[in-house]
N, C-alpha and C positions, 0 to 999 in steps of 0.2 A: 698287214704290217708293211713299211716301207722298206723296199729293199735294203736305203744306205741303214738302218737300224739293225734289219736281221743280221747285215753282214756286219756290222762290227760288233756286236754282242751276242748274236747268237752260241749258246754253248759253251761259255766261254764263263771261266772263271774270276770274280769278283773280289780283291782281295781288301780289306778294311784294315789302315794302319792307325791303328787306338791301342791307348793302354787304360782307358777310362770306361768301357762298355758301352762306345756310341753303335755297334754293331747293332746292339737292340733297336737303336731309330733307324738304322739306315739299312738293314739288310731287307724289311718287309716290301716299303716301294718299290726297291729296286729289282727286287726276284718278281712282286709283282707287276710292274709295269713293262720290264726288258724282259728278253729273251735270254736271259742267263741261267745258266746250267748248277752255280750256285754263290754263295758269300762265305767267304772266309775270312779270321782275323788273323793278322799277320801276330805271329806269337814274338812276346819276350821282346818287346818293341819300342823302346825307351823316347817316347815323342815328347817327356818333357824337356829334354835337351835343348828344345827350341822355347823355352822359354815357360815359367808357372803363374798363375793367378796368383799363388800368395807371395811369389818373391824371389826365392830360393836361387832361380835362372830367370835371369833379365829376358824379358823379350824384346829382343832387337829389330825382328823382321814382321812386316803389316801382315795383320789376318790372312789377306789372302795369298803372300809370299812363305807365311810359315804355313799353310795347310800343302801347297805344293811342296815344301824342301819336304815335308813329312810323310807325301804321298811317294816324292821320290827316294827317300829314304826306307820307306817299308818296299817298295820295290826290287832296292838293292839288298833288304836283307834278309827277302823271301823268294827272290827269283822271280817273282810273280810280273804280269805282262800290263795288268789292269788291275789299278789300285787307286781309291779313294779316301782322303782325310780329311778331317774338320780341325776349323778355328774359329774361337768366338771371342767378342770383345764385348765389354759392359763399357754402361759411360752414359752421360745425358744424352737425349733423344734431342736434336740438333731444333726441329721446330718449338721444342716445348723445352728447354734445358732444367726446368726443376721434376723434369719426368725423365723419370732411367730407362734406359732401351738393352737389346740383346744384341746386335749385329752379329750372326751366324756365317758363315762360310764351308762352302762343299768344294773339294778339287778333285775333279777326275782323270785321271794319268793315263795314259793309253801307249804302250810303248810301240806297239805295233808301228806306227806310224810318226810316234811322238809328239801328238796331237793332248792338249789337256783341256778342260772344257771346267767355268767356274760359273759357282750359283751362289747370292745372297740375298740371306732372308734378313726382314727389320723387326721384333715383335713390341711390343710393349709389355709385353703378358713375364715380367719376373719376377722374380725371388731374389734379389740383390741389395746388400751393406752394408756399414759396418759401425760399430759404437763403442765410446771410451765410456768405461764403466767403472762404477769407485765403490760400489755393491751387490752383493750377489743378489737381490732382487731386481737390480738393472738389468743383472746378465738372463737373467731368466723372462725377464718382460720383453726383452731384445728377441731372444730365443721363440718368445710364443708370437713374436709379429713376422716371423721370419721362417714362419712354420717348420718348427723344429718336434718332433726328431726324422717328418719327413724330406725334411733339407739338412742338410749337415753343415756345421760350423768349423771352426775355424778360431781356437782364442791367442792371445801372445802377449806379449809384453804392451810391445808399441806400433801406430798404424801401419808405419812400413817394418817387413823385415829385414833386420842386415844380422850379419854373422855372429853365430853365437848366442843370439838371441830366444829365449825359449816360446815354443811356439808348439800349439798341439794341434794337429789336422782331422779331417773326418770324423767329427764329432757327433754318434747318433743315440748315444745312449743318455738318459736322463740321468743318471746318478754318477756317471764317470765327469758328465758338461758340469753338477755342481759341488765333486771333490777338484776337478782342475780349478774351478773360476776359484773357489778357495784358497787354494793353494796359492793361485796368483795374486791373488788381492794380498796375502799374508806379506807375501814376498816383496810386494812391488808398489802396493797401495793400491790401484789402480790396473785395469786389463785392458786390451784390445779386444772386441768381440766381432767377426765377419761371417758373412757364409762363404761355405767353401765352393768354390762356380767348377768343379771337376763335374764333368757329365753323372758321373755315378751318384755321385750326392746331391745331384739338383736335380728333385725328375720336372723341373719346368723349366730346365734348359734341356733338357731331355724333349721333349716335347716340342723344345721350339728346332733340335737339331732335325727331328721327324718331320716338322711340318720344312723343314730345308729343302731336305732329301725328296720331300711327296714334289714340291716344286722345281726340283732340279730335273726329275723324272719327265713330267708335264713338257719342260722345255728341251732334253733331252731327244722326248717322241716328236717332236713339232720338227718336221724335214721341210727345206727350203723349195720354195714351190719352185723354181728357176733350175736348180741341177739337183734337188731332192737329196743334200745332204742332211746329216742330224745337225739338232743342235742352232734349228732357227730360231735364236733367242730374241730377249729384249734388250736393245741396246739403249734406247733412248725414253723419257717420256714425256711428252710433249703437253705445257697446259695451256689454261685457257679456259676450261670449260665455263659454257654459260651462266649466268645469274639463271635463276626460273623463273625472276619478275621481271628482271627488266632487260635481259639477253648481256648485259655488262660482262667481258672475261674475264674470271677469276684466276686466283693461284692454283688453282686445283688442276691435275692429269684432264685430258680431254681425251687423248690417244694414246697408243703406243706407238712407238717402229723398232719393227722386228729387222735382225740383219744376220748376212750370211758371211761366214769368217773366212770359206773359200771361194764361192763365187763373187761375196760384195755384192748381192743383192740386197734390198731394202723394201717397204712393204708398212702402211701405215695400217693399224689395223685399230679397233674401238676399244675402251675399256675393257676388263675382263668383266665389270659388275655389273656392267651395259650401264648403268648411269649417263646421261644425257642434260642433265644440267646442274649447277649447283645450287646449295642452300644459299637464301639469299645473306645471312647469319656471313657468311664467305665474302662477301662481294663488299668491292671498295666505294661504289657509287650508293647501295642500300643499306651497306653497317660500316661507314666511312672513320 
């Protein structure tokens, strides 16, 4: 193991600021891959103050601005020295905008030094949306494409929440999802139906906060070959890669380059998936 990794994690205690059960993804990696002594969740830890998926509290601060005020905030109100939190965002996947994406976020806080270390993961793989419903066979069709009751919902009045507005959360039970939609429909004519993206009721944002974590781990261990600190990430990714018929550069990653946040060293290194050229399907000169 590299020295600068033993020394800043060894034995040393991990604190996890959630109020949502993201412990469960993120404490295996990281007991597994560091030298940590163990994980803890920081109790009674109110992180939605920085803002909710359904509405409640405005999120004012980017993914990865509200994951650090939350890492530093469970710090302050655990004492704890090393402490990490997650932020996720939904929303179209920016190449393909009628496909919904996850964008996950890790912040690692180190006060020792006051040093904080950030990892984002992109997946496609969700469980994310939401439908106006004017019958309770809508809300239940909604429900089975949005695999419910292993995802939990989320019903209300209207698409956005503002005050006052009735609104039921965490919905995992089948028989309470079709007395509320009732009731709503009675009420209102019409429902709003969402899933709820809180880590605990979504185990495929669960899943994707796990596959975060496995990857913050990975870049965490990777020490900078030049002064051998942690944390020689990827900062850039460079494309280009070839056509396979006719060498033409593509949009596609070709490379990476890794870089060091205290020496400023730099370092091109190849794909992770060794891929060495592209589909010609890619290329602007063979599917123009």
């Amino acid at each position: 193991m590299p020295d600068r990794l033993a020394e800043r994690f060894s034995g040393r205690t991990l604190a996890v600021a959630t109020r949502h059960g993201k412990e469960r993804a993120i404490a295996p990696p990281f007991l597994e891959g560091l030298p940590l002594a163990q994980v803890v969740v920081v109790p009674d830890l109110d992180t939605d103050r920085f803002g909710t998926f359904s509405g409640e509290v405005e999120r004012r601060l980017s993914p990865p601005e509200a994951a650090l005020a939350k890492a530093r905030f469970g710090a302050e109100a655990s004492g704890a020295d090393l402490v990490i939190a997650s932020e996720g965002s939904f929303g179209p996947y920016p190449p393909a905008p009628f496909m919904p994406c996850d964008e996950e976020f890790l912040v690692l806080l180190d006060l020792r030094d006051g040093r904080h270390f950030l990892h984002r993961h992109v997946t496609l793989d969700v469980v994310f949306g939401g439908e106006r419903c004017e019958r309770l066979d809508q809300v239940l069709a909604f429900a089975e494409r949005m695999r419910f009751p292993e995802h939990g919902l989320i019903l209300r009045e209207q698409e956005r929440w503002s005050e006052g507005q009735e609104q039921h959360k965490g919905l995992t039970d089948p028989g309470e999802l079709r007395v509320l939609a009732e009731e709503l429909l009675v009420r209102h004519g019409s429902l709003w139906a969402c899933t709820d993206q809180r880590a605990m009721l979504n185990p495929t944002r669960m899943a994707a906060i796990a596959a975060t974590a496995e990857g913050f781990v990975k870049e965490m261990s990777t020490c900078c070959p030049a002064c051998g600190e942690v944390h020689f990430a990827v900062v850039e990714q460079l494309t280009g890669l070839p056509c396979s018929w006719c060498g033409t550069p593509t949009e596609m990653v070709r490379a990476l380059v890794r870089g060091c946040a205290v020496c400023g060293h730099r370092s091109q290194v190849p794909r992770a998936d060794g891929q060495v050229a592209a589909d010609p399907g890619q290329c602007p000169s063979c599917n123009p």
